[in-house]
mmCIF file of the N, C-alpha and C atoms, coordinates in Angstrom:
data_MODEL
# 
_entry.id   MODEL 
# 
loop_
_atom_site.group_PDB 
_atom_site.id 
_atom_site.type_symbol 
_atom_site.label_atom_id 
_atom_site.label_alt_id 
_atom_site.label_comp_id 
_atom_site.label_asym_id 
_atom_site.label_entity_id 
_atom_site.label_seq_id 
_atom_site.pdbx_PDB_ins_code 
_atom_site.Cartn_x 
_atom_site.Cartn_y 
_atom_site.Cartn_z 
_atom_site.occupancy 
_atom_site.B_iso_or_equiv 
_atom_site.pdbx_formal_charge 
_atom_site.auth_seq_id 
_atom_site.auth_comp_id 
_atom_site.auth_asym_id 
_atom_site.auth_atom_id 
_atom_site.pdbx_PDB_model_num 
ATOM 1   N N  . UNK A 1 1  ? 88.688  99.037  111.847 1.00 0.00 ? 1  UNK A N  1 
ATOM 2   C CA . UNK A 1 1  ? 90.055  99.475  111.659 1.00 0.00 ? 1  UNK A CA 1 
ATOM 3   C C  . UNK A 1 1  ? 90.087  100.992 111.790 1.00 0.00 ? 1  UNK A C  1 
ATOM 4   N N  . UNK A 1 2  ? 90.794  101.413 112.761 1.00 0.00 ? 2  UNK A N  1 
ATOM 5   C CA . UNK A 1 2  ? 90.908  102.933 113.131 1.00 0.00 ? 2  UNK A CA 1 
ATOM 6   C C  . UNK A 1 2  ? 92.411  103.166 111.759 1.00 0.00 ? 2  UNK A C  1 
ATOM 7   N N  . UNK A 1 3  ? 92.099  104.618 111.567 1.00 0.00 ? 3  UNK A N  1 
ATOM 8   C CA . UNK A 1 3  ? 92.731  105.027 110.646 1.00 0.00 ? 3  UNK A CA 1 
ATOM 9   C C  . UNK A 1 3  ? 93.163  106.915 111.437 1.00 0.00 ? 3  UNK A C  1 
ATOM 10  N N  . UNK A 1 4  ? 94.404  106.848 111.159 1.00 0.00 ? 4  UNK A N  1 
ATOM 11  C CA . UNK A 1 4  ? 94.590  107.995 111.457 1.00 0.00 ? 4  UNK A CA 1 
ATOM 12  C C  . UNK A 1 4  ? 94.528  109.078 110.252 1.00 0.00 ? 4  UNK A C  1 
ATOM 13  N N  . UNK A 1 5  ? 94.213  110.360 110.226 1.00 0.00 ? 5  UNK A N  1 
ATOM 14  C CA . UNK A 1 5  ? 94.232  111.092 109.224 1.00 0.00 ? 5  UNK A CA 1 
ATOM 15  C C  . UNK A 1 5  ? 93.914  112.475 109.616 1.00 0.00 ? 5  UNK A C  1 
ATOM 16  N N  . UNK A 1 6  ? 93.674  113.287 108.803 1.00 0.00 ? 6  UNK A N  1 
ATOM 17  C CA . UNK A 1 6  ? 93.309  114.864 108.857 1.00 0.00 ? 6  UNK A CA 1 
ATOM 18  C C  . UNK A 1 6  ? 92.102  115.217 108.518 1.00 0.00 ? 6  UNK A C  1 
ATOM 19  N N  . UNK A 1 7  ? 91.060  116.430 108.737 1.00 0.00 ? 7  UNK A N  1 
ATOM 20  C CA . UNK A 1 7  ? 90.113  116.575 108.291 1.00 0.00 ? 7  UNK A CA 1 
ATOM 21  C C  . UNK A 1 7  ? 90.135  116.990 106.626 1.00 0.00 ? 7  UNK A C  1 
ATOM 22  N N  . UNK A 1 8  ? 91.457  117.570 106.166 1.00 0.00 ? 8  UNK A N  1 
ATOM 23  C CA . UNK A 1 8  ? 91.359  117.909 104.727 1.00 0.00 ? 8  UNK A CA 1 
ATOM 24  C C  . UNK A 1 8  ? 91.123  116.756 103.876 1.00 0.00 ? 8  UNK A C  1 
ATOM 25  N N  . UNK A 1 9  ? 91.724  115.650 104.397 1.00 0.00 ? 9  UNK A N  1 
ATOM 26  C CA . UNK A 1 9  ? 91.913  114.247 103.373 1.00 0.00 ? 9  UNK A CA 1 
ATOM 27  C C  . UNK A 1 9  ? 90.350  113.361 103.334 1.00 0.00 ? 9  UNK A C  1 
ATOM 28  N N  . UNK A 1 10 ? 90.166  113.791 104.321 1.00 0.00 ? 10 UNK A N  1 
ATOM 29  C CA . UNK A 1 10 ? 88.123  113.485 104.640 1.00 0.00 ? 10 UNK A CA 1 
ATOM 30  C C  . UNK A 1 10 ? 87.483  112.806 103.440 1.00 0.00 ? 10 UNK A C  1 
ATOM 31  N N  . UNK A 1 11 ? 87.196  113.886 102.397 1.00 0.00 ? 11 UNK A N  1 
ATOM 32  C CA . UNK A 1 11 ? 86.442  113.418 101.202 1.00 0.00 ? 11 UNK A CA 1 
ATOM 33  C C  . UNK A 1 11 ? 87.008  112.492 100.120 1.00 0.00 ? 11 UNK A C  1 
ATOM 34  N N  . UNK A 1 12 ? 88.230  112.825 99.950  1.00 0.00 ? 12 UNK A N  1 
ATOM 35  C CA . UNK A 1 12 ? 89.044  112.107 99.028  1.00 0.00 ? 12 UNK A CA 1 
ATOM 36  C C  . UNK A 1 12 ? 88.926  110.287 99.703  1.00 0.00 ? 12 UNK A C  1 
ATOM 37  N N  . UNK A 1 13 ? 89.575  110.482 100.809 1.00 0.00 ? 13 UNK A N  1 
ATOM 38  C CA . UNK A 1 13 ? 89.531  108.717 101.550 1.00 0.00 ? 13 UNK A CA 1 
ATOM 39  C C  . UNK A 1 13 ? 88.315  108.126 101.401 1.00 0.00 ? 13 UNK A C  1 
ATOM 40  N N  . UNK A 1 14 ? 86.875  109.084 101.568 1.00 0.00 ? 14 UNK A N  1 
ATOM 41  C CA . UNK A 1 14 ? 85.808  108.568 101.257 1.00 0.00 ? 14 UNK A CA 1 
ATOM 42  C C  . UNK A 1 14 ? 85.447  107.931 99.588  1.00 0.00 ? 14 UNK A C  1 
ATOM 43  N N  . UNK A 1 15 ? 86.335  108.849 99.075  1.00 0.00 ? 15 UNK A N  1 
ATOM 44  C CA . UNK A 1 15 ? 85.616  108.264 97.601  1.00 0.00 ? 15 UNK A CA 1 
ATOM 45  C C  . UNK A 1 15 ? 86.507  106.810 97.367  1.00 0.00 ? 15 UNK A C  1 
ATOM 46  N N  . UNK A 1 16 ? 87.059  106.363 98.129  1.00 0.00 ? 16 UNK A N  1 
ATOM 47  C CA . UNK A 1 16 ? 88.058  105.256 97.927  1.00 0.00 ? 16 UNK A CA 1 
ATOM 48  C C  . UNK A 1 16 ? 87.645  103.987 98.913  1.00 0.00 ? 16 UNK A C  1 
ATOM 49  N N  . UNK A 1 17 ? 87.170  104.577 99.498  1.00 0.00 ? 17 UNK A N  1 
ATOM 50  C CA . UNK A 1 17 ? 86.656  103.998 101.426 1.00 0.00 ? 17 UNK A CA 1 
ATOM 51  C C  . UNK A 1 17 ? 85.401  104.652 101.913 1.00 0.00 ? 17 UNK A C  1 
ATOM 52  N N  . UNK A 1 18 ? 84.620  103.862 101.253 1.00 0.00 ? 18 UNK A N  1 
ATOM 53  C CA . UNK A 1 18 ? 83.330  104.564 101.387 1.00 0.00 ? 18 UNK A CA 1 
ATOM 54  C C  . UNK A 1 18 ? 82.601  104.562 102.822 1.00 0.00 ? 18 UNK A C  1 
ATOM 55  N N  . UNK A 1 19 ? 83.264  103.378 103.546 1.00 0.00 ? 19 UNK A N  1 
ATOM 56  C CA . UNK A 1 19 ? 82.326  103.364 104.661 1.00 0.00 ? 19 UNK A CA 1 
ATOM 57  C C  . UNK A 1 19 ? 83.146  103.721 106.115 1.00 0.00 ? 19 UNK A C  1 
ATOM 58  N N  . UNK A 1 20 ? 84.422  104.838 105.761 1.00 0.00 ? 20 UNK A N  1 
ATOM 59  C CA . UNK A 1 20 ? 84.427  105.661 106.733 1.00 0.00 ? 20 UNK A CA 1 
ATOM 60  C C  . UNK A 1 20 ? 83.527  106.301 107.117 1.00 0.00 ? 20 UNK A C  1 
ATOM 61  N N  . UNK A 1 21 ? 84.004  106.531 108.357 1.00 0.00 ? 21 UNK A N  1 
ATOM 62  C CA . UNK A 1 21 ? 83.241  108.156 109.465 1.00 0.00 ? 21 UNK A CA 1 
ATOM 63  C C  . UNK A 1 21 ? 84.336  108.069 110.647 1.00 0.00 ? 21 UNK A C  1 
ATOM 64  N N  . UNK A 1 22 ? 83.670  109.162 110.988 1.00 0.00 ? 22 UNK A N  1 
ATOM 65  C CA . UNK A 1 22 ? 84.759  109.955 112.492 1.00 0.00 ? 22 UNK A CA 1 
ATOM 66  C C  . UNK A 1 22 ? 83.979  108.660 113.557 1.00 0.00 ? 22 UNK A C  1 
ATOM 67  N N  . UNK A 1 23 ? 85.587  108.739 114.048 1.00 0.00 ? 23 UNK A N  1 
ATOM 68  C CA . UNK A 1 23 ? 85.121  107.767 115.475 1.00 0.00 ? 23 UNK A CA 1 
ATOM 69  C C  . UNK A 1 23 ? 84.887  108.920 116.320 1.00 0.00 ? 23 UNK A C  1 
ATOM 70  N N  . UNK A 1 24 ? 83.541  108.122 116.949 1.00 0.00 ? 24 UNK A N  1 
ATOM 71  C CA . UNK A 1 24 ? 82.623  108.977 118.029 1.00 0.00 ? 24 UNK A CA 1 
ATOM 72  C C  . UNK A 1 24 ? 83.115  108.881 120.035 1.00 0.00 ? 24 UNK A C  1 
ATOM 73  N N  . UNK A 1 25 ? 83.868  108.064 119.801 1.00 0.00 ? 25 UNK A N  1 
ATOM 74  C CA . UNK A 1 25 ? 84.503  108.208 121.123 1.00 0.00 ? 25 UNK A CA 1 
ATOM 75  C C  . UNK A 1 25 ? 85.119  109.562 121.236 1.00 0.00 ? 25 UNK A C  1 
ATOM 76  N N  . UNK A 1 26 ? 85.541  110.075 120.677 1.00 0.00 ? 26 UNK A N  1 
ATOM 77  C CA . UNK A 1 26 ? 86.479  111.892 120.976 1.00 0.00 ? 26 UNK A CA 1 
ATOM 78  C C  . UNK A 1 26 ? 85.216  112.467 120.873 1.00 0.00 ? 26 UNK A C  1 
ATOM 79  N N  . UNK A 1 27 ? 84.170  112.380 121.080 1.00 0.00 ? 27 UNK A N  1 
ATOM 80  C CA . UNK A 1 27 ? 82.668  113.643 121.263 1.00 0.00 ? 27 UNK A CA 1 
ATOM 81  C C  . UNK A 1 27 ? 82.280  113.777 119.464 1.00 0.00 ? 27 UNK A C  1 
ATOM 82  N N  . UNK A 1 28 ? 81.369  114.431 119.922 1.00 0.00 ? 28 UNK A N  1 
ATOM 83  C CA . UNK A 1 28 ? 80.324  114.758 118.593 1.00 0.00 ? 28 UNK A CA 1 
ATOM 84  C C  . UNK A 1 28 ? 81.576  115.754 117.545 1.00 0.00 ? 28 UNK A C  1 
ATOM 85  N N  . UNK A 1 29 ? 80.932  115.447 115.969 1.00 0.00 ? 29 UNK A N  1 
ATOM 86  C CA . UNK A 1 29 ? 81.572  116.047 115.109 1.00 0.00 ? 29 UNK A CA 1 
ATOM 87  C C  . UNK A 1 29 ? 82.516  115.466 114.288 1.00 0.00 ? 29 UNK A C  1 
ATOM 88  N N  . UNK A 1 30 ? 83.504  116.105 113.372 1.00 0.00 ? 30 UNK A N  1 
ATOM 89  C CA . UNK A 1 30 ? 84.675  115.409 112.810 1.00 0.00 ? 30 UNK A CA 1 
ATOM 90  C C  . UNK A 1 30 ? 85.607  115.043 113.522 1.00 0.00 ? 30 UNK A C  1 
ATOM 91  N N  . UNK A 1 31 ? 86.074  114.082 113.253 1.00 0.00 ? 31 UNK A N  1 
ATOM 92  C CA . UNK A 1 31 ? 87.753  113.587 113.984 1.00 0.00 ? 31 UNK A CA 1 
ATOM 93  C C  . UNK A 1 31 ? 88.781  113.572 113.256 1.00 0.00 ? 31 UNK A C  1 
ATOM 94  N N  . UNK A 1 32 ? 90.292  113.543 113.126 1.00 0.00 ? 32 UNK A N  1 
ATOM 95  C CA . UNK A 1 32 ? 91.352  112.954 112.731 1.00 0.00 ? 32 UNK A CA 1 
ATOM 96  C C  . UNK A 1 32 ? 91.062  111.445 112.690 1.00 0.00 ? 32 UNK A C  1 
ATOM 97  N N  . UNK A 1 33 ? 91.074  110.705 113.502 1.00 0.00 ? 33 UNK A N  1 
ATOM 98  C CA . UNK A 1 33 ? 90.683  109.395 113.592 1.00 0.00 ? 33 UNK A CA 1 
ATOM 99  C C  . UNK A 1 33 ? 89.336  109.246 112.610 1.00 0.00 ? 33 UNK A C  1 
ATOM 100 N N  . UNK A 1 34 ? 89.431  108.304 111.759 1.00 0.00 ? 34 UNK A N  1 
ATOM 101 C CA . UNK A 1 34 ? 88.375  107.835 111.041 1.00 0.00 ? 34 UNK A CA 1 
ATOM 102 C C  . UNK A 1 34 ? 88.739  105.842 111.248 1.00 0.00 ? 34 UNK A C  1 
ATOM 103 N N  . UNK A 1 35 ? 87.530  105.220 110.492 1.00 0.00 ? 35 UNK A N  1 
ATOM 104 C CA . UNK A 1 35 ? 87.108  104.251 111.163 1.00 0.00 ? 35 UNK A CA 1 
ATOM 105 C C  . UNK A 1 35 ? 86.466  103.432 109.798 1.00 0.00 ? 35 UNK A C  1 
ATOM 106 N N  . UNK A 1 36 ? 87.151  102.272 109.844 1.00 0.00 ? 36 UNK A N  1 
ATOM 107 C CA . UNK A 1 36 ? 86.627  100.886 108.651 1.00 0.00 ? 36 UNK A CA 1 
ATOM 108 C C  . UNK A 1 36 ? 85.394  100.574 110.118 1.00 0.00 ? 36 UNK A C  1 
ATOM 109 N N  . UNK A 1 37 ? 84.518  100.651 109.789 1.00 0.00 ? 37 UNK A N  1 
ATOM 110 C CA . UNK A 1 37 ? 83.539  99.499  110.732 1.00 0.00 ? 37 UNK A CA 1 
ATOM 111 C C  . UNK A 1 37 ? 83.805  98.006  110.502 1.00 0.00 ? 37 UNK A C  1 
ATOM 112 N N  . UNK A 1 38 ? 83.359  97.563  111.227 1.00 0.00 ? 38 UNK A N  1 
ATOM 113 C CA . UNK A 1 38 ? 83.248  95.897  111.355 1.00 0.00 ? 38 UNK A CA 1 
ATOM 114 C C  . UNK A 1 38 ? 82.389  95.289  110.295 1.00 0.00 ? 38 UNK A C  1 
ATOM 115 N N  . UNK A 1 39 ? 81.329  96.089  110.325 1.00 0.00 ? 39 UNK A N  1 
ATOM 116 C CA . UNK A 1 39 ? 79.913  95.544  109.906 1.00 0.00 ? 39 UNK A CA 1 
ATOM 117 C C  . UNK A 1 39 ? 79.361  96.144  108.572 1.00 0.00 ? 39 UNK A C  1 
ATOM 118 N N  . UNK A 1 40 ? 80.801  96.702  108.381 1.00 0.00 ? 40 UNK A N  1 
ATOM 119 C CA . UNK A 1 40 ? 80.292  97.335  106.818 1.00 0.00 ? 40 UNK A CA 1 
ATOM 120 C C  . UNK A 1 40 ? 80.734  96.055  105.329 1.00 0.00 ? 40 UNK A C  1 
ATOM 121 N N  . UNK A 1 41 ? 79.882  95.946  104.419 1.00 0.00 ? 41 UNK A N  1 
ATOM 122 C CA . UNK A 1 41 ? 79.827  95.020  103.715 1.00 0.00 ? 41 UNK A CA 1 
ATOM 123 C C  . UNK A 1 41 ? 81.094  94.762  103.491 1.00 0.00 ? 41 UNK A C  1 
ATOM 124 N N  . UNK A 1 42 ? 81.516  96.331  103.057 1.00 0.00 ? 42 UNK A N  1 
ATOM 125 C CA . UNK A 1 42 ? 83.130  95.957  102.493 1.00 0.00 ? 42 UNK A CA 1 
ATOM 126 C C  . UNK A 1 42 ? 84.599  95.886  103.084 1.00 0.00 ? 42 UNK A C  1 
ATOM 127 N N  . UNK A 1 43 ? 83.945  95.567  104.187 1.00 0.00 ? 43 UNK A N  1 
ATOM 128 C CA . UNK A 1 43 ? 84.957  95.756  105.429 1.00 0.00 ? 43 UNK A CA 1 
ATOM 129 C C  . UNK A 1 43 ? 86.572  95.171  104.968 1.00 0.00 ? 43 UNK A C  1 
ATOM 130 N N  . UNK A 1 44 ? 86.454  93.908  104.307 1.00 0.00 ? 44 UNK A N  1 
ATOM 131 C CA . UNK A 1 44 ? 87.416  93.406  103.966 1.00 0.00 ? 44 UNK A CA 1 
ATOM 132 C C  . UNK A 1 44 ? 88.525  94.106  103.082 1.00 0.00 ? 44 UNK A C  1 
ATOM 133 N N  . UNK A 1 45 ? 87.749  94.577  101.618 1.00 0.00 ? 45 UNK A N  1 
ATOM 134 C CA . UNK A 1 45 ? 88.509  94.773  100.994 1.00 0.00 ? 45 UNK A CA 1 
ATOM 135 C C  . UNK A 1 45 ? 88.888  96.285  101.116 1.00 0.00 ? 45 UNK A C  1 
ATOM 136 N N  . UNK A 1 46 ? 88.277  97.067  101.801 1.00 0.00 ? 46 UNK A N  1 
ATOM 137 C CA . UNK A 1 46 ? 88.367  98.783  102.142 1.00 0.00 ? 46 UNK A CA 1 
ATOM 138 C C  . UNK A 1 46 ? 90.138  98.341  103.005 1.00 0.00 ? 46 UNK A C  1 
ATOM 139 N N  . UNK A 1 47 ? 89.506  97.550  103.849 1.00 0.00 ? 47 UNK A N  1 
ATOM 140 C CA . UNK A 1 47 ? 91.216  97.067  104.887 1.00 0.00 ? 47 UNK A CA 1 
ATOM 141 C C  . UNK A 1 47 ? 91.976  97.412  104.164 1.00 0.00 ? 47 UNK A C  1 
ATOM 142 N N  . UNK A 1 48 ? 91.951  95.994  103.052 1.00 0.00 ? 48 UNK A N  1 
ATOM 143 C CA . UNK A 1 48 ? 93.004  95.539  102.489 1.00 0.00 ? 48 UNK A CA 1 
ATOM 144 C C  . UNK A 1 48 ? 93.439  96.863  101.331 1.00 0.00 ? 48 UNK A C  1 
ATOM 145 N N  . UNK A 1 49 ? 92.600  97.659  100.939 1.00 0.00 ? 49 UNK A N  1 
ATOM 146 C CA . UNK A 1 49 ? 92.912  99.203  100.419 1.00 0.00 ? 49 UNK A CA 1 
ATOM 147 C C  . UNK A 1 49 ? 93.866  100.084 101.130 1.00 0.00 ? 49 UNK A C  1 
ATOM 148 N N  . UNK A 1 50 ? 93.246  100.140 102.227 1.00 0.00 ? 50 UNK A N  1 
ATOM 149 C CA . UNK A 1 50 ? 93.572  101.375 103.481 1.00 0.00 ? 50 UNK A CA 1 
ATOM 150 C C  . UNK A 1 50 ? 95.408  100.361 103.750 1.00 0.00 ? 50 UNK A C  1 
ATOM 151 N N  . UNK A 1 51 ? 95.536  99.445  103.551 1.00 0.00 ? 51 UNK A N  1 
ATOM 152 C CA . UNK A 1 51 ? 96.550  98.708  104.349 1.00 0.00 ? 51 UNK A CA 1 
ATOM 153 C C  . UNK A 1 51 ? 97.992  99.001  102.929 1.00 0.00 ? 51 UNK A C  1 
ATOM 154 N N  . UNK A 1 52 ? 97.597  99.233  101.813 1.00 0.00 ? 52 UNK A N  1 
ATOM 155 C CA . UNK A 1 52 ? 97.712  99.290  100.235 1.00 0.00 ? 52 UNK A CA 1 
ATOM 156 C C  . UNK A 1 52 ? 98.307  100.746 100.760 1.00 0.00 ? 52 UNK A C  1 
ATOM 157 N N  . UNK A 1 53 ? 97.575  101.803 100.482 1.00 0.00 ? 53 UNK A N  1 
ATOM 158 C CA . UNK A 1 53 ? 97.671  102.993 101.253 1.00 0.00 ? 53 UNK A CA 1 
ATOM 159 C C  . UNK A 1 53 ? 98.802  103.491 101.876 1.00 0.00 ? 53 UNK A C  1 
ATOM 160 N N  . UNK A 1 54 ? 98.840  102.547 102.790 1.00 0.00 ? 54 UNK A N  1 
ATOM 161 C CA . UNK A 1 54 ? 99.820  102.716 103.948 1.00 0.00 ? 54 UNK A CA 1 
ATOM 162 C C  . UNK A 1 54 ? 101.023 102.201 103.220 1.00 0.00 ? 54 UNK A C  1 
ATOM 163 N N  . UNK A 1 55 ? 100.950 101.181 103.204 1.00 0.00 ? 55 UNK A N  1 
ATOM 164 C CA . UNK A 1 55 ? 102.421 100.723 101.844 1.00 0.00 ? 55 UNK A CA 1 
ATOM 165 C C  . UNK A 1 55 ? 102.826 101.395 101.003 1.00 0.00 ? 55 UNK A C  1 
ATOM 166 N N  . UNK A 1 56 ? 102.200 102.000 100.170 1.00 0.00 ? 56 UNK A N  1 
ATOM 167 C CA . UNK A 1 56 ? 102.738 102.922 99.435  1.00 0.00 ? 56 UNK A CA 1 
ATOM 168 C C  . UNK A 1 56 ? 103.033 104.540 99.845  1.00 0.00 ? 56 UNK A C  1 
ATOM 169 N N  . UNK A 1 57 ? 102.628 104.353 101.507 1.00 0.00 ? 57 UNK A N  1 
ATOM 170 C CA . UNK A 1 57 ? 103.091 106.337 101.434 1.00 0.00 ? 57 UNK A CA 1 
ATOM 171 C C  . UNK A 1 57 ? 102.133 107.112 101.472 1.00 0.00 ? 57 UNK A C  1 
ATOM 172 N N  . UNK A 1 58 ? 100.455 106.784 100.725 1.00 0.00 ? 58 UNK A N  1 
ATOM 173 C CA . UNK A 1 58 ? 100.135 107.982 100.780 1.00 0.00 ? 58 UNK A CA 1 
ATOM 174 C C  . UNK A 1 58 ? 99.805  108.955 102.261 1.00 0.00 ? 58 UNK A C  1 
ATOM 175 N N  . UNK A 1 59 ? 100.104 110.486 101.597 1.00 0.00 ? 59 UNK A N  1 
ATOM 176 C CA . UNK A 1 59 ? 100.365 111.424 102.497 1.00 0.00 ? 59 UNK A CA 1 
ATOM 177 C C  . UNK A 1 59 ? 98.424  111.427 103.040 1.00 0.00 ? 59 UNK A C  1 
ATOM 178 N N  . UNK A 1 60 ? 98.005  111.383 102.760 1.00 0.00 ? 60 UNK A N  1 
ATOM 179 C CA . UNK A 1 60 ? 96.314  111.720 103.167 1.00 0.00 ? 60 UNK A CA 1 
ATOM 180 C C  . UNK A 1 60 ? 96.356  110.609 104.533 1.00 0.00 ? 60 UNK A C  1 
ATOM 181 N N  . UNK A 1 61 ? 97.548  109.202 104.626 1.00 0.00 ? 61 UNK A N  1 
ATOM 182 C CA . UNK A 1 61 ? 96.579  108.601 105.786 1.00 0.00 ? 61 UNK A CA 1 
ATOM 183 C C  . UNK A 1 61 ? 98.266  108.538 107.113 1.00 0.00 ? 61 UNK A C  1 
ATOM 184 N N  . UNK A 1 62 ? 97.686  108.513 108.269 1.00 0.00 ? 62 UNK A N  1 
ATOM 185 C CA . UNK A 1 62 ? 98.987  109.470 108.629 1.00 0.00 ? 62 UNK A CA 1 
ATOM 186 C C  . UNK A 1 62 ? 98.796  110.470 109.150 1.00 0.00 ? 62 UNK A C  1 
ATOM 187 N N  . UNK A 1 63 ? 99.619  110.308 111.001 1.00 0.00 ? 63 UNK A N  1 
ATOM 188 C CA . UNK A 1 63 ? 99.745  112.048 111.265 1.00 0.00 ? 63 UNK A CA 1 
ATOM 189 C C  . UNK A 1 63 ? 100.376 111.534 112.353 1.00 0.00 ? 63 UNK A C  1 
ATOM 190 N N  . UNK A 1 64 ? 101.926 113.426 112.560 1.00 0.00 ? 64 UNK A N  1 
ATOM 191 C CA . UNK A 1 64 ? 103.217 113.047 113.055 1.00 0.00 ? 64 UNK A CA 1 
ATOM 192 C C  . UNK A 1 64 ? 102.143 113.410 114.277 1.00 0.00 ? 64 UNK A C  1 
ATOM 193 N N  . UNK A 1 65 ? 102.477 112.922 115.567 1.00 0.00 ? 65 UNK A N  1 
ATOM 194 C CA . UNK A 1 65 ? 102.291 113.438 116.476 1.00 0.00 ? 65 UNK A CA 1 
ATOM 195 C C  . UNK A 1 65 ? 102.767 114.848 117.584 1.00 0.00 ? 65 UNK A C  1 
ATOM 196 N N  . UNK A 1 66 ? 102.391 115.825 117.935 1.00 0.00 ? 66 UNK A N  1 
ATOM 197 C CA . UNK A 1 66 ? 102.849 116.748 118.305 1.00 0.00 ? 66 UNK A CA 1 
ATOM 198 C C  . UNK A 1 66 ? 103.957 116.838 119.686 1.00 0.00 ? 66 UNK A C  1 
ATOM 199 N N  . UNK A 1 67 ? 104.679 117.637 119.078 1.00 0.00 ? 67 UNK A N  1 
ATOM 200 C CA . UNK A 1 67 ? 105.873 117.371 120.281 1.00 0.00 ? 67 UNK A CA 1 
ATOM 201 C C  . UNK A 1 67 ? 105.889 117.251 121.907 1.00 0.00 ? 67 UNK A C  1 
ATOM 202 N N  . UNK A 1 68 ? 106.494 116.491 122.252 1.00 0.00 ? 68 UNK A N  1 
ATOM 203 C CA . UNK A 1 68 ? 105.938 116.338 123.530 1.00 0.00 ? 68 UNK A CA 1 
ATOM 204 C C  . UNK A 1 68 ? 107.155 117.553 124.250 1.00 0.00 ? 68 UNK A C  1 
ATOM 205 N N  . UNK A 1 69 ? 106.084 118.564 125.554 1.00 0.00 ? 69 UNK A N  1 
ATOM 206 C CA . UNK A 1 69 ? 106.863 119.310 125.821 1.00 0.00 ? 69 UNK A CA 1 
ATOM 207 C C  . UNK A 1 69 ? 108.084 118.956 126.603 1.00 0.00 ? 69 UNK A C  1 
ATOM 208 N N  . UNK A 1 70 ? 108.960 119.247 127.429 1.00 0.00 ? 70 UNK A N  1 
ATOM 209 C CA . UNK A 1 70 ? 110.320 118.726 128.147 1.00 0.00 ? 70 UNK A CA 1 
ATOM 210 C C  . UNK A 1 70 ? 110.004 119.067 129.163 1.00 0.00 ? 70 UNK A C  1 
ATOM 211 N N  . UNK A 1 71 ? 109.764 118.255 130.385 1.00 0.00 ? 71 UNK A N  1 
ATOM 212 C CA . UNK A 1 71 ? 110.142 118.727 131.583 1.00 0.00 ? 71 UNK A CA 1 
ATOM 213 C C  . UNK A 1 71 ? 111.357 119.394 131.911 1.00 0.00 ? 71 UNK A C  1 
ATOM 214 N N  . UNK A 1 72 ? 111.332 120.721 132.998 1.00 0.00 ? 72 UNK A N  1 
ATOM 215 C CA . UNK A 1 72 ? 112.169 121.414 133.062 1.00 0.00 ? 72 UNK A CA 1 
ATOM 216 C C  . UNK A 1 72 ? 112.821 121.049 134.179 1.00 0.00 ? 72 UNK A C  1 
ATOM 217 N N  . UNK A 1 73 ? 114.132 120.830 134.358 1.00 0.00 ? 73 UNK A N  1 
ATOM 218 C CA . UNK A 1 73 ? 115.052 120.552 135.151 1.00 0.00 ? 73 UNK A CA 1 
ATOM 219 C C  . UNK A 1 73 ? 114.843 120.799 136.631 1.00 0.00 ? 73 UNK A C  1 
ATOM 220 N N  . UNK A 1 74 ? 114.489 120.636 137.495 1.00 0.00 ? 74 UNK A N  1 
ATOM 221 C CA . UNK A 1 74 ? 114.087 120.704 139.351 1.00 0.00 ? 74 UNK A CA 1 
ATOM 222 C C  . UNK A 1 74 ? 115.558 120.785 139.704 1.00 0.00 ? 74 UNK A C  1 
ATOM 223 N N  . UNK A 1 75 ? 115.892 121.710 140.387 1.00 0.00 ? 75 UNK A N  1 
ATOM 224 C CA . UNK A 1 75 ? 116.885 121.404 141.528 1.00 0.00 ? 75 UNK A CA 1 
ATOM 225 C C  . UNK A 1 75 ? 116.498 120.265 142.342 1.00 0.00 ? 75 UNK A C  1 
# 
């Protein structure tokens, strides 16, 4: 389960969702995108947390996307 988020919210999501990490498809290092694995024991109930999460609002999981610029008018 891909999870969108910020690098500030990082540690906090971990102590809740332990078996995040940065998805490694965007290159080496931290991501916004973090990641429930498949194959992690607690795969189930981290979901069903992260899904909890989302229902209620919190601001840590979540991000607006940046404006898309306007094409400028062509004669």
């Amino acid at each position: 389960m891909w999870i969108a988020t910020t690098a500030e919210h990082h540690d906090s999501l971990r102590k809740e969702l332990p078996s995040i990490r940065s998805i490694t498809v965007f290159g080496p290092g931290e991501s916004g995108w973090q990641v429930i694995p498949a194959a992690a024991e607690s795969f189930e109930e981290e979901v069903l947390w992260a899904c909890e999460l989302v229902r209620r609002g919190d601001p840590r999981v979540g991000k607006l996307p940046k404006p898309k610029k306007r094409k400028s008018a062509s004669a």
